[in-house]
C-alpha positions in Angstrom: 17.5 -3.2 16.2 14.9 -1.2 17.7 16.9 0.5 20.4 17.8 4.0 21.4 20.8 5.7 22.4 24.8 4.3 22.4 28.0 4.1 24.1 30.3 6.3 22.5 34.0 6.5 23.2 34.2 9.3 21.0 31.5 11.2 22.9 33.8 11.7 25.7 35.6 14.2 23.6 32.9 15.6 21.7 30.4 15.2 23.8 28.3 18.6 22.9 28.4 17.8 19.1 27.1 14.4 19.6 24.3 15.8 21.5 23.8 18.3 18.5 23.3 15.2 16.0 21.1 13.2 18.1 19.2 16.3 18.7 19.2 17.0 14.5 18.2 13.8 13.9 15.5 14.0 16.5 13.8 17.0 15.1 14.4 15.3 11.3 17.1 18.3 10.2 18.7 16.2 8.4 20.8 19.3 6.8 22.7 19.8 9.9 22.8 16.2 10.8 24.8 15.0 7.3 27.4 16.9 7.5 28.4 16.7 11.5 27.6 13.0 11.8 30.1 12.8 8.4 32.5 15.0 10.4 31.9 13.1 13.7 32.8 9.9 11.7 35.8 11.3 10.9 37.0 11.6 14.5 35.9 8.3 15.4 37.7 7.0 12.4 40.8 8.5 13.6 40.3 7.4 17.7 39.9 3.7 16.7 43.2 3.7 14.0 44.9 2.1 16.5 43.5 -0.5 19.2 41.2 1.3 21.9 41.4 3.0 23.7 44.9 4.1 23.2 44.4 7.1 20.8 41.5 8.6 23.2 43.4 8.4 25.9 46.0 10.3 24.4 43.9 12.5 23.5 42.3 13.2 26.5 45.8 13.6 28.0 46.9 15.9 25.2 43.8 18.3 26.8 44.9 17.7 30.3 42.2 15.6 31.2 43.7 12.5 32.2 47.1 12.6 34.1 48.8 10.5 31.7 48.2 9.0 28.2 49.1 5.2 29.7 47.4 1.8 28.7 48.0 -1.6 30.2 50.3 -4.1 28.3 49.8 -6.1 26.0 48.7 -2.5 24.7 51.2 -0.1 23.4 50.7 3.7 23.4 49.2 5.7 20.5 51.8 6.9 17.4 52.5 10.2 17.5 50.9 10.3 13.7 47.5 9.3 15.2 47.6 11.1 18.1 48.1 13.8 15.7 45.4 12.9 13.3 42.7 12.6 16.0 43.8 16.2 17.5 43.3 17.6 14.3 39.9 15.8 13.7 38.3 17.1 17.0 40.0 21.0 16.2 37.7 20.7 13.0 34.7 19.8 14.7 35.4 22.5 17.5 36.2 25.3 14.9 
């Protein structure tokens, strides 16, 4: 709609790659860009499964960033299975 930038849940866990796609973009390499914003769709896909933001903060517990992986009722936490999925999502990106 004629804006720049976004808010990005899934930037607070991939927050370098991100950057490397808006910066790809940017400079019109769309070569690199295809394939990581693909592979950053992927991740996103896999942190919004379930309702947010119970799978990122999982997540971000899983890493030892946040204290504990908690979310207010009526919320429930994350299944193990998409906990799972996301970890493995963001170990691909990171490889």
């Amino acid at each position: 709609m004629g804006a720049s930038g976004a808010v990005l849940a899934s930037a607070h866990l991939a927050t370098r790659r991100f950057a490397e796609l808006a910066d790809a973009w940017r400079t019109g390499d769309a070569g690199r860009a295809r394939p990581l914003g693909h592979a950053l769709a992927r991740l996103s896909a896999a942190l919004f499964r379930e309702p947010s933001p119970t799978v990122l903060k999982a997540v971000l517990y899983e890493q030892g960033v946040i204290p504990t992986p908690a979310v207010r009722l009526p919320l429930l936490p994350a299944g193990e299975d998409t906990v799972a999925e996301a970890l493995k999502r963001l170990g691909e990106l990171e490889g």
